[in-house]
N, C-alpha and C positions, 0 to 999 in steps of 0.2 A: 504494500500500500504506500502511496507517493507522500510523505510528510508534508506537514499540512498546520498554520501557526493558529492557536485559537487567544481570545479574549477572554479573559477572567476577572472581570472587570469593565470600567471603574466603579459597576453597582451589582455588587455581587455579595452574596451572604457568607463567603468565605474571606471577606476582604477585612472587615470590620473596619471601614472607614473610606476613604475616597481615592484611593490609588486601583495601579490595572495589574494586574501579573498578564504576561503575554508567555502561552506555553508552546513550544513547539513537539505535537504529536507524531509519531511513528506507528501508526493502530491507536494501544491505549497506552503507550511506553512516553512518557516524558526523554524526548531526546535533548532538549535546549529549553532555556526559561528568560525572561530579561523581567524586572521589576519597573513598571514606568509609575515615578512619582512627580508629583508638583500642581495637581489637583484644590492643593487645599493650601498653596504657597500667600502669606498672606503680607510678605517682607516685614514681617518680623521684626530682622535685625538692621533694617533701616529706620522703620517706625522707631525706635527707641534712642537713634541719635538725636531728638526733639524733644525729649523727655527728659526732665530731671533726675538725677538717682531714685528719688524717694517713687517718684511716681511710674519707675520701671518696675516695682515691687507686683502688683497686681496681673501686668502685664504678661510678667514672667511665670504666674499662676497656670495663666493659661497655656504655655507651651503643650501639658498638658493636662486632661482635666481628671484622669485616674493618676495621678502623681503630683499635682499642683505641688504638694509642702514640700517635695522633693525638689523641684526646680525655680522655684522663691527662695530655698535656702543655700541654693548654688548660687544664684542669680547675688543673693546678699553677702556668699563668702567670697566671691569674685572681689566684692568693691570693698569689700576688707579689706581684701590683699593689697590693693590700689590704694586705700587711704591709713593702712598701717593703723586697724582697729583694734583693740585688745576686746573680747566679746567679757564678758561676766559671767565665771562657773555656773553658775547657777542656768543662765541660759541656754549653756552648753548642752548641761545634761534636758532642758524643758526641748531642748530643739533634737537630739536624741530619741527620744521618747515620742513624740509626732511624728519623727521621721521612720522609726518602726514601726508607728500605728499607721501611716501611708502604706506603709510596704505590705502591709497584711492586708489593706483594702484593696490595694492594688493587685497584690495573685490572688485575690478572693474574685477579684470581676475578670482574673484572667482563666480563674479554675470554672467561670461560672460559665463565661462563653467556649469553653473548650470542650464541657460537657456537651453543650448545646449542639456543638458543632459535630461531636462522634457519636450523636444520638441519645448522650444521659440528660434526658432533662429533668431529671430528680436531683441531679448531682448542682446542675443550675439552681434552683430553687431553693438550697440548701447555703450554696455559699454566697446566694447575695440576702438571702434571710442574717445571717452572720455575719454580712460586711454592713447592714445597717449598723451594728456596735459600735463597729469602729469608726463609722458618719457620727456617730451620736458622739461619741466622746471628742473626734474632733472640731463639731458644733460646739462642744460646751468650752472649748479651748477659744475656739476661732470666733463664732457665730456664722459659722458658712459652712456649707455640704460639700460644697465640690471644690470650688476656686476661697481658699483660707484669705488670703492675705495677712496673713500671722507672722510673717517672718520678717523681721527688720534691720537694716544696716547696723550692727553694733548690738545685737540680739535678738528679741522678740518683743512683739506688742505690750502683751500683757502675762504678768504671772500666771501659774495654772488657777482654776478656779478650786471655791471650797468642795472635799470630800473627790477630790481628781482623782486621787492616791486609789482610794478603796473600791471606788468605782470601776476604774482598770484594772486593776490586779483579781476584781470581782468577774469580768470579763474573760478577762488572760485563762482563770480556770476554767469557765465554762466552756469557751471556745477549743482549749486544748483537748477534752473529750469529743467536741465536735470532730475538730480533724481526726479522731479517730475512726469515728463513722464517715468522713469525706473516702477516707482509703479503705472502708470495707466498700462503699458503692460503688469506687472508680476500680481498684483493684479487684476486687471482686466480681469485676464485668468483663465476662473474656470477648466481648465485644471490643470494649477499651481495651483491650492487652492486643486482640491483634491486630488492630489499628494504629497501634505507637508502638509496639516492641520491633527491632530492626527495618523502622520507619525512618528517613529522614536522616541518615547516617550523617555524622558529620566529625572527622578526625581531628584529633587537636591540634595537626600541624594548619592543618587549614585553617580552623578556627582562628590560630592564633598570627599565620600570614595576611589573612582576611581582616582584621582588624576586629574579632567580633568580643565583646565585652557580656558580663551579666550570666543569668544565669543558662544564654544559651551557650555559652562560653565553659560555665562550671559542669553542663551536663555532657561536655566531654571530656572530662574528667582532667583538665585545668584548673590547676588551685591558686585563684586569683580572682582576690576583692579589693576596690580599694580604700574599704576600711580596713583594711587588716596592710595591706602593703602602703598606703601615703594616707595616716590615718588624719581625720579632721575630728571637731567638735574636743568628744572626751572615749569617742570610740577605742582607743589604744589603753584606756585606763579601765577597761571591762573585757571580764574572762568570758568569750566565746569563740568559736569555729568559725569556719567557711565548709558550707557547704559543698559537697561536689557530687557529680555519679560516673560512673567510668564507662556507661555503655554507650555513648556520642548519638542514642535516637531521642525520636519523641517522646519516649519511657521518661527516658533518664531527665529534660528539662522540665516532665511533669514534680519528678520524684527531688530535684534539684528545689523547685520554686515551695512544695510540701516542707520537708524539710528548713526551709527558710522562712517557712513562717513560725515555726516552733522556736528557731533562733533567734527570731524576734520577739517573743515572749519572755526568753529568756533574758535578752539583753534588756528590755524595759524593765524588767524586775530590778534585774544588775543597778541601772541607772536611778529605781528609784530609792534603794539602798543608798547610796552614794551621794546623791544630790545634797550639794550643800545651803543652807538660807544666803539672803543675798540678793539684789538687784538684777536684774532680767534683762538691762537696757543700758548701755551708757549715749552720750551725744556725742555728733560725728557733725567732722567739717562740712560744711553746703559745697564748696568745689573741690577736686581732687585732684590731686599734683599729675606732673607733663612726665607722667612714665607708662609703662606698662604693667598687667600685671593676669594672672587667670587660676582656674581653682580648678579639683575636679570631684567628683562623688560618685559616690554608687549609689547611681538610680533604681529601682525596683526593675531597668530594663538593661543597664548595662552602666558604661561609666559616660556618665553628661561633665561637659567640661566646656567652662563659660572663658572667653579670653578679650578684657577690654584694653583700649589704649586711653588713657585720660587725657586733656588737653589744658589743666590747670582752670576752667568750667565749673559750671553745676550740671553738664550734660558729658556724655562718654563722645569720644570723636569716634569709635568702633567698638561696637559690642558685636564676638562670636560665637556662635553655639556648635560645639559638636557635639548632635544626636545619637546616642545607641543605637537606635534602630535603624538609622538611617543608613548604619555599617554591616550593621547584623542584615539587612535587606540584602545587601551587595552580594552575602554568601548564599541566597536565594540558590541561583542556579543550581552548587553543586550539591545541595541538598536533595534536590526536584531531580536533576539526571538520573534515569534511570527504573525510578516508581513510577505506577499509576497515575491516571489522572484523578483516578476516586482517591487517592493516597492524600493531594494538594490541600484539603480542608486539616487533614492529621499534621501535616510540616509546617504550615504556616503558622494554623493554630499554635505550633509549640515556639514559635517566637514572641510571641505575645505585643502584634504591631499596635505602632502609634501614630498614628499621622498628623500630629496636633506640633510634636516637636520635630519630626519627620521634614517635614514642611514648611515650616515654620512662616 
């Protein structure tokens, strides 16, 4: 049969958001793939050369709307760097503690649409019943569901509110028997096991030529986070792991993201042991000095890393973003070579796209 290129996209139910995958078929063999993004391009990082520091804060929310506190608090430790901010422990560890309660809403909307996509809609239903928790505590932090604006140059907005403590660590237990039922439904469904076991192969050397970051990085069994290796906030002053799985499929970055939400349990405990009293916020100069400077983190998708140029302003002369996903996209191809085209919901789904910072 004469190969033949199809369209998977730009409105397709395996896309979850606005970009195209274009597959090139052989029968039903994926022989070639190309990712086309810029659907959802919105210049971003022009828009923000017009903006003042404070008021790129929101802006940065939105890169994207399942990791908002994630990329508000890169966005704010960028212009740290650049104005040489000392943050206040105490912030440290309140910005810690958010940024794990992100991370767990974040593979929660990723375990819910992955379900969805290999046919468990029970397993859906279950983990975004369980990711309202974590909208809930961080409404009571923030007053916002999606986009916080809670993260601020020189700290955070406000303290944690009364009874934060008991309320999450209230959650953290109950949740953690959840994820035990999440892995009797998904494991348990040899539906799901042979849709992602030796689905999606992806070697670590590739992974790591490819530029790919996160946990689709970790589930080929590369041990590299960059909280653990370039650590920020007070992440290097708490005892836990990095995740990983050695078997490079769609198994293994389901079993990589699992796994990572328990370590995020455990580090918020860590952090609220630890947290000392004390100020949340200190004040930061209106312009920032004629240098350069850039930060990076690990996003719930991979590692984002902000890179500004200041020009001695109350506005950046160039703020950059580099995307996780928008790298983790590029190894598309050699993941696709070779599987089905029924496979493309099972490989994609286990990158867990974004096309908000994608595109920016």
């Amino acid at each position: 049969m004469a190969e033949m290129w199809i369209n998977m996209g730009p409105q397709h139910p395996m896309t979850h958001g606005l970009w195209n995958l274009r597959v090139k078929v052989d029968g039903e063999t994926i022989v070639d793939a190309e990712p086309v993004v810029g659907y959802l391009h919105r210049g971003w990082e022009k828009l923000v050369e017009n903006r003042m520091y404070p008021q790129i804060i929101p802006l940065s929310d939105r890169l994207c709307y399942g990791a908002s506190m994630s990329w508000s608090h890169l966005y704010c430790l960028t212009i740290e760097e650049l104005m040489d901010v000392e943050v206040p422990e105490r912030a440290e560890y309140i910005r810690v503690i958010v940024l794990e309660l992100q991370r767990i809403a974040s593979h929660l909307m990723w375990l819910a649409a992955y379900g969805t996509d290999l046919g468990l809609l029970t397993g859906f239903v279950y983990a975004m019943r369980e990711r309202e928790l974590f909208l809930d505590l961080l409404q009571s932090v923030s007053g916002a569901r999606m986009t916080y604006n809670y993260m601020r140059i020189g700290g955070v907005r406000n303290d944690l509110p009364p009874n934060f403590e008991r309320d999450c660590l209230r959650t953290l237990d109950y949740f953690e028997k959840k994820l035990d039922e999440y892995e009797q439904i998904y494991d348990g469904s040899d539906i799901f096991l042979m849709r992602t076991q030796d689905i999606g192969y992806l070697k670590p050397a590739d992974a790591i030529n490819l530029g790919v970051t996160g946990p689709t990085l970790r589930g080929s069994g590369v041990k590299i986070d960059i909280r653990k290796h370039d650590p920020y906030s007070v992440y290097d002053e708490l005892d836990w792991d990095i995740c990983t799985h050695p078997d490079c499929d769609c198994y293994a970055r389901y079993r990589v993201r699992m796994d990572e939400m328990r370590m995020s349990c455990h580090i918020i405990r860590e952090a609220f042991k630890k947290m000392p009293d004390g100020p949340v916020r200190v004040k930061v100069p209106r312009n920032a000095p004629k240098r350069t400077a850039f930060a990076r983190v690990e996003d719930p998708r991979g590692e984002g890393l902000m890179y500004v140029i200041g020009d001695g302003t109350d506005r950046p002369f160039r703020l950059k973003v580099r995307s996780p996903i928008f790298v983790t996209v590029s190894a598309v191809p050699i993941m696709l070579k070779g599987y089905k085209v029924a496979d493309v919901p099972a490989i994609m789904g286990s990158v867990d796209m974004c096309l908000g910072e994608t595109d920016r």
